[in-house]
Structures are given as C-alpha cells and as structure tokens.
N, C-alpha and C positions, 0 to 999 in steps of 0.2 A: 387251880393253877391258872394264872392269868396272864394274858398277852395284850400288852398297851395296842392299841388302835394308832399308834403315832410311824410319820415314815421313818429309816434310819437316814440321819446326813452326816457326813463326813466335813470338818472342820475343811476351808480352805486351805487348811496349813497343812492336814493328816493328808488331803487329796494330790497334791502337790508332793508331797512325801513319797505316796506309794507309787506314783506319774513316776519318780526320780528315783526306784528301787529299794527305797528306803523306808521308813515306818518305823519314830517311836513310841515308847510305852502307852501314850494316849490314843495315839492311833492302833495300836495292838489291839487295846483295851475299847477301841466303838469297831473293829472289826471283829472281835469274840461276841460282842452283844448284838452285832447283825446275823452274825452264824448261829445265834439261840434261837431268834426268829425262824431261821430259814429250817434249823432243826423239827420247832414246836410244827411247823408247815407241814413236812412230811409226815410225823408222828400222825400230825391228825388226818392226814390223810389215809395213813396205814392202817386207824383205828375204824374209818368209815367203813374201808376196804374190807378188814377182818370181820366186820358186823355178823357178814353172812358166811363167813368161811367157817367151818366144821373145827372145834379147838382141843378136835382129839381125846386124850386122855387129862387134858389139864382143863380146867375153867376157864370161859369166854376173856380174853383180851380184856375187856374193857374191865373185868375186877383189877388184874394187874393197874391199871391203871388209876384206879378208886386204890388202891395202897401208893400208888406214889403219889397222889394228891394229898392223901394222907399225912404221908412224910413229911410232904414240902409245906403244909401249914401247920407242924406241930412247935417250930417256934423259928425266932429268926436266923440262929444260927443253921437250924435245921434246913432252915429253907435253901441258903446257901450252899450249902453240902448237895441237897438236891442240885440246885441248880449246875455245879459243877461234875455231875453225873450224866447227868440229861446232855451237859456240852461235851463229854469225853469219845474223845473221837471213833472207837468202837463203835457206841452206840449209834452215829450216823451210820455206819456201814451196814450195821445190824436193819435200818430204817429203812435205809434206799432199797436195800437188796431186798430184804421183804415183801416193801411199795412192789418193786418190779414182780417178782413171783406172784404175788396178788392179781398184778394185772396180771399177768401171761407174758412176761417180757423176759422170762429169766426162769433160769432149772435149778435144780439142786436135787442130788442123793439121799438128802434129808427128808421126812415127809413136812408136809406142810406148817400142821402144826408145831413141829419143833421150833421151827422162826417165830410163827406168832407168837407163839407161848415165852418165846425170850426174852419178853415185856414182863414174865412176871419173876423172870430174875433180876430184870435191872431194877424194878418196884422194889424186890428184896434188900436188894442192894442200900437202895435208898431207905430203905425202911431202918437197914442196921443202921447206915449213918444218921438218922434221925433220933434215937435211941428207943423206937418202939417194940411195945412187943406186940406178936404177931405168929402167925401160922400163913403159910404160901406154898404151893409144890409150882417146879422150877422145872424143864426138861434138862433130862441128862442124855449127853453125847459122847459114844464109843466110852461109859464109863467115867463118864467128868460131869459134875454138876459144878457149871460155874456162877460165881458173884462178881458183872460187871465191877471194874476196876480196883476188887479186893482180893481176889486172887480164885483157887479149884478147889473142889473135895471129892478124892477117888472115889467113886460108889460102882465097885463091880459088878459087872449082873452079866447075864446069854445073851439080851438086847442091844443091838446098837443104839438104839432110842429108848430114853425110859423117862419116868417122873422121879422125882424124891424130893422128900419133906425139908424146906427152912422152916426154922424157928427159932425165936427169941423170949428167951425169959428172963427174969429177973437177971438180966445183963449177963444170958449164958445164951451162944448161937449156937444153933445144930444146924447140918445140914444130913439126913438119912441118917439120926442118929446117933452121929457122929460131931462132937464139938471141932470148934476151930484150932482150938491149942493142939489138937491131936496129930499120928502124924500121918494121916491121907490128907491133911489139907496142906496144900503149895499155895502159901499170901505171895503178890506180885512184891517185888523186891525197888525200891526206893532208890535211885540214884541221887544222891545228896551233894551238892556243893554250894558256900558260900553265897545267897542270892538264889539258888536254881534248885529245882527237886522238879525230877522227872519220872514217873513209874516204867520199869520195864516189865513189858507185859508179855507174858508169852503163855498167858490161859485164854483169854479172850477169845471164842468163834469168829469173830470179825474182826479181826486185830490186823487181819492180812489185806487187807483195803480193798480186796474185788468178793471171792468167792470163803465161804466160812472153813475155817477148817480146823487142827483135831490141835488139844493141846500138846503142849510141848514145852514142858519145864526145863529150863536151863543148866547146868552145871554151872557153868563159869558165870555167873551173877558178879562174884567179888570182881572177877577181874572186866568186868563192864565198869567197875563201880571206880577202881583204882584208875580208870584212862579216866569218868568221865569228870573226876575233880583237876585236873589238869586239861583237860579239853577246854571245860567253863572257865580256867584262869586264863588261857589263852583267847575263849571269845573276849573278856573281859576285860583283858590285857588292851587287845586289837580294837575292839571297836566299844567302848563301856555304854552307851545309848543303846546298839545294839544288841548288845549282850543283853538290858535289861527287857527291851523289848521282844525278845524271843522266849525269856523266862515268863513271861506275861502272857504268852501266846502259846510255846510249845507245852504240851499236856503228856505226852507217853512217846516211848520208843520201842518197837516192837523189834527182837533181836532176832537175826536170820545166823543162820551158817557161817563161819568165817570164809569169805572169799582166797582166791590167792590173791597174795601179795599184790598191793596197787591196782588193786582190779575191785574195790569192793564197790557193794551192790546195794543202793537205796530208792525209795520211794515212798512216796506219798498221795492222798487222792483229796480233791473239794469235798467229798460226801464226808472226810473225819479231817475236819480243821482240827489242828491241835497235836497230830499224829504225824510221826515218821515210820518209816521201820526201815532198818539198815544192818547189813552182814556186821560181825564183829570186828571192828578196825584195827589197823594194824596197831595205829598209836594213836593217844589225844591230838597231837594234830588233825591227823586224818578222818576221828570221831567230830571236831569241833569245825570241819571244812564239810563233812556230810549233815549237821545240823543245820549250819547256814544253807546251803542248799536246798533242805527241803521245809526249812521256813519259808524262804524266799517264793516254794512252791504253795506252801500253806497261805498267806499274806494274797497271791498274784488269786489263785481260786475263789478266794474272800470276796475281793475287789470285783472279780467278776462275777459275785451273786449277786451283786449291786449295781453293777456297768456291763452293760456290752462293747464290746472290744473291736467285735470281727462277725463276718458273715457264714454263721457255721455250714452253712449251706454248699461252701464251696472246699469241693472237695479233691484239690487239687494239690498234690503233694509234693514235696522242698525236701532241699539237703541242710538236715540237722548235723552240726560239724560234733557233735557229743554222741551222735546215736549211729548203728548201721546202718538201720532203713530208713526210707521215706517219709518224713512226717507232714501230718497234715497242719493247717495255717495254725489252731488252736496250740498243737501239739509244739509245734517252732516258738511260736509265744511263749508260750510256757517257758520252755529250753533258753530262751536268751533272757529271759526273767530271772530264774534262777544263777546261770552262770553269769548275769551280773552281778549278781553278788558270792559267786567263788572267787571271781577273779578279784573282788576287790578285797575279799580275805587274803588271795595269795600275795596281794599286792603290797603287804604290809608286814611278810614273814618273807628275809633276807638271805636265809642260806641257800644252796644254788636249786638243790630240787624247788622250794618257794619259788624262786624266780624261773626255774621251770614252768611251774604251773601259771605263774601268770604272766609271764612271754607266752605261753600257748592259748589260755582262756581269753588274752587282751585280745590275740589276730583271731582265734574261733569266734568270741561275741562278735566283733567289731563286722567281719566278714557276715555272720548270721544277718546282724540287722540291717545294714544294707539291705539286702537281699529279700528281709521281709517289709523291709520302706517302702520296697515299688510292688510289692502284694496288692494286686484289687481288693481280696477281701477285708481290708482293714476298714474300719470305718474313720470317723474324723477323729475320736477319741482314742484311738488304738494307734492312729500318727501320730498322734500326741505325746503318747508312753514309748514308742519307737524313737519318736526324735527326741526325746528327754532321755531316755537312755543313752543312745546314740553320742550326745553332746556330753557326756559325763565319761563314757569308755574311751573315745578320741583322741584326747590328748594323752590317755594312758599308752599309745601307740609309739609315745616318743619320748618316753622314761627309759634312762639306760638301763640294763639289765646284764647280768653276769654274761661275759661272750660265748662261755661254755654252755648255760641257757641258753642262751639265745639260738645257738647255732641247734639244738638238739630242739627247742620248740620248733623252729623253721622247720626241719627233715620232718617231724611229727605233723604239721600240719599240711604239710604237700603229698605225704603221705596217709594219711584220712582222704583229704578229700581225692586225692587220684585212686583211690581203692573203691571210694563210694561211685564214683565216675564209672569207673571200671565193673561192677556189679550190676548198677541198676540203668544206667543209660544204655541203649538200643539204636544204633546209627539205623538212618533208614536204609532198605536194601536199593533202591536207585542211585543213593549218597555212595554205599561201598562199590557199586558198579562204575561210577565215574570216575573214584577215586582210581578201582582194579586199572583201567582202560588207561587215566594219565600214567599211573606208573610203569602200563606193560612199552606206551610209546614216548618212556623217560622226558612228558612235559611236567614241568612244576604244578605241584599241586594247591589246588585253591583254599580260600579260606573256609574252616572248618566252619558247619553251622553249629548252633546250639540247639541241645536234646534237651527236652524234657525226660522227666523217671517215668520207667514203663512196666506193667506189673510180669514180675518174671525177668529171669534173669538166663540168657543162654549157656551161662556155665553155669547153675544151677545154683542153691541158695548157697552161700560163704563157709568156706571149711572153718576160720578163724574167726577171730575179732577183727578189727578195721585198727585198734587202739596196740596190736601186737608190737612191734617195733618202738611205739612209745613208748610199752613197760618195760621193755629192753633198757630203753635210755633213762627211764626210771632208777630202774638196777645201776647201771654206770652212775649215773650221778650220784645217788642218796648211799650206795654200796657196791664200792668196787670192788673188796674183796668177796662179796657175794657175785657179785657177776663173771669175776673170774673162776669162779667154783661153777656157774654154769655153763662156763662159756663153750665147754666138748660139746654138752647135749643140751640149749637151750628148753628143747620142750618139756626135758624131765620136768623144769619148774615154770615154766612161762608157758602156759597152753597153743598149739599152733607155730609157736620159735622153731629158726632151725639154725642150722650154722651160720648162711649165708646173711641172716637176717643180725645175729650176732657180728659179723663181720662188719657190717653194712656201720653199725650206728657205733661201732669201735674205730673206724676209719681204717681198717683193712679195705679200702676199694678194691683194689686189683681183682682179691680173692672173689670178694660181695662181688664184684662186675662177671664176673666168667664162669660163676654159679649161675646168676639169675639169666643173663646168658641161654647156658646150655638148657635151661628152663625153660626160656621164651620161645628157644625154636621148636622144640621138639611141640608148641600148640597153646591152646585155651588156656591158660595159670593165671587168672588177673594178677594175684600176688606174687606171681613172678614178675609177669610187665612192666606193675606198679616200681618192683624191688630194683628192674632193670633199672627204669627211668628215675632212679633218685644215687645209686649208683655210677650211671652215665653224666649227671650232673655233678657229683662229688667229684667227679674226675675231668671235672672240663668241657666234657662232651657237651654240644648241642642238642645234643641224640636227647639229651634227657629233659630238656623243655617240652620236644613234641612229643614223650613218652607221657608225661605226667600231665601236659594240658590235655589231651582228648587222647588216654589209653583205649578206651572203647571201639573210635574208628582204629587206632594200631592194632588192634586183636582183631578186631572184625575184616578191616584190609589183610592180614596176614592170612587169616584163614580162605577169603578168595582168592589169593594170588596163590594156592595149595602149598605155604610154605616155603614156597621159592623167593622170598624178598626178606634179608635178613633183618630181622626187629631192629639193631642199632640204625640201618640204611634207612627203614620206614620212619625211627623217629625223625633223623637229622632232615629228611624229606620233608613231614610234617610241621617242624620247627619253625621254618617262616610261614606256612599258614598259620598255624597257631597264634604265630605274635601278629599278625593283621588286624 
C-alpha cells in the first residue's frame, strides 16, 4: 500500500468554497483524499506503536496488516474497495483511540489487545471485499465478532473478550463456524435513495465517535430507510450541488435512540470523516436538516486538517447560542459552521415551523459570529471564514419571514441567551454590593458591566434544556392540536415544561406573568427569572428588558437585598442601566 510523497492543495475555487460554507462534488472529492492521508498517518503510527505491545491471544498487528496489503493489491477493483474501508469512518475512531491507549492518553474496559487486534478484522473485512481466500482470527466483544462496514456474527461464549475464526473459501465466509447467510449474522442495512447510499451501522465498536462500545442491532431499519428516501429528495430538491456533494462525502450513519420530539440528538467527529450518528428523526425533513448539519461538521474538520484556523491554546470560553454550556473558541467555530448551513436549509423550506427555524438559526448564527470576529484567538485565516460567512448570513437578517415565526424565533432567542446569562455568568461580589447599597438609598443604578462565564454555577448545574420553551413553540407551530393535548401537563411530553411555560409561548401573559412571579420571589429559579422577564416584556413592561439583559445581577441583587426588593421593581430599575 502506497502513499504519494505529494502535498494535498485545494483548488482556489474548492478553497473559496469551503471559506463560504459551501463545497461541491470536487471539492468533497480532494477533501476525502486528504482524510486518506491523514487516516494512513495515524494507522502508521498506531502500527509503530503496537510493535511492542503484547497482541494477546491474536497474532502481532502487523499480520493483520500484510492481509490487507494483500487485499488492496489483488486487483484494481479490489483496491478500491480497500481503499473505501480504510476511509470508513469507524475505522478512524478505531485509529485515534487506539494511537491514544498506546501512548497512555486514554482508558478503556477492553484489554488492550482487543483494540490492536481490530486491525485484523478490518484486514478481514477488506480481504472479503477483495475476493480472497484466507484464514484470520478477529477479537470478539461481549459476544460479537464484527466485520468493519459488513455488519456482526453472534459468537456466544462466558468471556467478554474472545477470538474466533474468519474464513473464506471458495466464495463461502465463516466467521466461528458459522456462515454469513445464517442467522447469528446482523449485515449493516443500506439506506438507498436515488443518487445517495448511506450504511447504517449499528455493529461497529467505534461507530460511537469517542469511546468503543457493545453492538446494537436495530429493529426499525425499514423505517430509517422509508424517512431517508424522502429526506435525500428533499436535500436534492433544496440544494442539488449540495446534495451531490454530501453523497460524495457522507459514508455511514450510526442510529441512536429516538429523541423526543424536536429535540433530536446528533454528532460527528474529525477522527471519522464520512460519519454522522443521529437519534431517529421525527420525519425526512428533520433526518435531511441533521445530515446537513453534520456534513457541514465533517467538511469544516477536513478543512482543518489542512489549515489552522485558530489558536488552540486559548482557552477561554463563549456563548454557543445551540449549546447549554460554555464553548471553547474551536468548539464556537465549529457551531457557527455547521449552523450555517442549517439555517440555509431552513431558509429554503416555507411552511411556518421552516421559517421558524430559520428566523431563529439566521439571529443565533449572525449573533455567534460577531461575537467570535472580535475573538483574539482567531488567526488571519479563521477572519477570513468568519467574515465570509458573516457577509453571506447578513442580508438573510432582512428576508421577511412568517410574523407567527418571527415573533416565536424572537421569544426563543432572548430566551437561550438570558438562560445562558443566567446559569453561567457570576456578577462580582463588590458589583452586587454597590448595586445592594444604590438600591437600599433608591439612587439609580449604574451601567451594568460585562461578565465573562465562570466555571460553576451558584444554583447549581441546569434542571432543564436552555431550548425548553422553544420546543414548546415548536408544538404550537408544526402541531396544535398536539400542543393543546399537552397543554394541562406540558412535562408529560416536553422534558422540564410546566404550565406557566405553556402559557408564556401561547400568549396567556397574565397567567405566564404571576406564575413566574410568585416563582421569582420566593429565590434562586434562573428559569423562572429568565420566564419572568420575557413575560414582563410580552406585556409591555420595562421590567423585562432589565430581567432578560443581565438576569444574573437581578438574581444575585435579589438574593442581597434578602428578598426585600420585588424582582419586577429590580428589573424596571435595571432597565435603563442595561440599555446604556
């Protein structure tokens, strides 16, 4: 197996592309073949590594690796196949995490050789797609002997760690014995649409993109399979460049748990370009808004195994308007990376939750990147991709948008961010003593300063989401008669919901206002203060600008004054510092 001695370069046109969010087919296609390189890096690193490591009950690493050398020059198709193995995103995970345990960077439950030895399943792997035949023993875990990117074969035993035999003969596989047709074997299941074939994988040890873990065959395949031929019409529909360049780029989708509603959960990592894994979605929309997504993440990781961006060094933490906590400068890049390109899917799907999503995604990105423009650690090329983005989200700030969106984005983003405020910022304690002191001798109080996030939070880590209220108004938009079924006991279906919260984003103010209220006085509720002050502004009040710009100093001044200064009095007091 050979590795050209050449650098990778990116066409001006592909560079420029990915600078503006974007990246087609050709540029897909030189950012895959830069991730092979950076792949073959690690492997041979990992192979140095294991030299001396002890490879257990299985033979030295380095045979697994004479069978896939094997593989990959038995002809040209052959090679191919290889080569689209080797880049399957698994097997980075499989890489990295390994590299790490080798050196000492990293644990795992597993003994050691289990991981090394996983090189001589994916050799296997590659060896069936080559058409050879051959003999290899593979490690089996909790019971599973897997084949990178072909699916498991149950092999029960007492051990949690075991070996069992691959083999191929005259175009018949075993694995312990046991042929493929038979039925302890689980093959990964193909998602098929016009243009796009994705594997969903859910045998893979490192399918999970951090720590390895146990299989887990799916039941509902078909109905993955039924969203993801209408998700692909829909990328296809919206953006057809883009569509083809994510078929070119995305490799597997690793299935999780179905989330509730509007709440689903994905991810992706640099170490498996090619790889998402995402909860079961509600619908093809919602499936074909979480691919773009964590392309958008796959693409930006690429980019920076080739470019530096930013100064990883600094470790100084921002409000991610998508996340609860703190992210760092890397981790914010990222985030406004990829929801540039949600928002510019939502931007193109017209009914009102669509325009939901992108009235909300347009003020979250737009707000992020400011915010990360005047970041020291950027470098000259990371202002670059901020201001290139920047000029492309902008004018999306002043597309009309349904008013029923509109007004529902609005509450949803002054609500994030005053919850986030309210959580992790820490007024100083000399700041709440000045303030204590002007209010007890009723002078007006001065302009608020600005907090940095500080680790720890005095009401302690978040009961709920930050995003509750938004799924609320999810429900109203996309399904009202579903939201009127929850509307007695929001939490039954919306995690952390309560009435007043229901009330709030239905425009019952009154009720919403004298809940959150009696909520705020009785102490410490961030989500009640937050709930107070967007409440207090639904109805006019003043109260709710200086609730919602600096809730932290209102909670923190409340708790010195012992309760004696009623939270709507504190906001309206606040309110002209605030707007200074």
């Amino acid at each position: 197996m050979h590795q050209t001695a050449r650098p990778h370069v990116l066409s001006p046109q592909s560079f420029d592309e990915l600078l503006g969010g974007g990246g087609g087919p050709a540029t897909v296609d030189l950012l895959r073949r830069s991730e092979r390189s950076w792949r073959l890096l690690v492997v041979r690193a990992l192979l140095d590594s294991a030299a001396t490591a002890p490879p257990g009950p299985l033979p030295p690493p380095a045979e697994g690796w004479r069978l896939l050398s094997r593989a990959w020059a038995a002809s040209e198709v052959a090679r191919e196949a290889v080569e689209e193995l080797l880049g399957y995103p698994a097997v980075g995970v499989w890489a990295s995490h390994t590299l790490r345990r080798l050196r000492g960077t990293a644990q795992d439950d597993a003994p050691l050789w289990v991981d090394t030895g996983h090189l001589h399943a994916i050799a296997a792997a590659a060896a069936i797609r080559a058409g050879l035949e051959f003999r290899a023993e593979i490690p089996v875990r909790h019971g599973w002997a897997v084949l990178p990117a072909l699916g498991a074969m149950r092999v029960p035993g007492p051990a949690d760690w075991d070996v069992a035999e691959v083999s191929a003969t005259a175009g018949r596989v075993r694995i312990a014995g046991r042929p493929l047709e038979g039925p302890d074997w689980h093959a990964l299941t193909e998602l098929r649409a016009a243009g796009c074939t994705l594997l969903l994988d859910d045998t893979d040890p490192y399918r999970g993109l951090r720590r390895p873990g146990r299989v887990e065959p799916v039941a509902s395949a078909g109905e993955w399979q039924e969203l993801f031929a209408p998700a692909w019409d829909i990328l296809r529909r919206t953006d057809t460049e883009g569509a083809r360049a994510l078929a070119g780029g995305l490799v597997s989708v690793v299935p999780r748990p179905r989330a509730e509603r509007f709440r689903p959960h994905s991810a992706s990592s640099g170490e498996a370009f090619g790889g998402a894994l995402a909860s079961a979605p509600d619908d093809a929309e919602q499936f074909a808004s979480t691919l773009v997504h964590e392309f958008q993440h796959n693409k930006l990781s690429a980019f920076m195994h080739l470019f530096t961006l930013y100064d990883d060094r600094d470790d100084r933490l921002h409000y991610a308007p998508w996340r609860d906590d703190p992210r760092p400068l890397g981790g914010l890049l990222q985030g406004v990376y990829a929801f540039f390109g949600v928002t510019a899917f939502w931007r193109r799907r017209v009914h009102v939750l669509g325009q939901f999503e992108f009235a909300l995604w347009r003020c979250q990105t737009a707000h992020a990147l400011r915010a990360i423009g005047s970041a020291d650690g950027l470098n000259e090329l990371g202002r670059r991709l901020v201001a290139e983005l920047t000029r492309r989200v902008e004018p999306w700030l002043d597309e009309p948008v349904d008013v029923r969106a509109r007004t529902a984005a609005a509450l949803a983003v002054a609500d994030h961010r005053a919850s986030w405020r309210a959580h992790h910022l820490r007024p100083a304690a000399d700041t709440v003593r000045a303030y204590a002191a002007d209010w007890s001798r009723g002078a007006p109080l001065r302009p608020a300063p600005d907090t940095a996030p500080v680790p720890g939070s005095p009401y302690g880590s978040p009961l709920r989401g930050f995003d509750t209220r938004a799924v609320l108004l999810r429900w109203l938009l996309a399904d009202p008669a579903g939201f009127a079924a929850l509307r007695d006991d929001p939490g039954a279906v919306v995690a952390g919901a309560v009435g007043e919260d229901a009330a709030l984003v239905e425009g019952r103010t009154p009720e919403a206002l004298d809940a959150f209220h009696a909520r705020a006085v009785r102490g410490g509720d961030p989500d009640a203060w937050v709930g107070l002050g967007l409440a207090a502004r639904a109805a006019g009040d003043r109260a709710g600008e200086g609730l919602l710009t600096h809730p932290e100093l209102a909670m923190a001044l409340h708790t010195a004054l012992d309760g004696r200064a009623d939270p709507l009095e504190l906001g309206r007091a606040l309110a002209p510092a605030c707007a200074v």
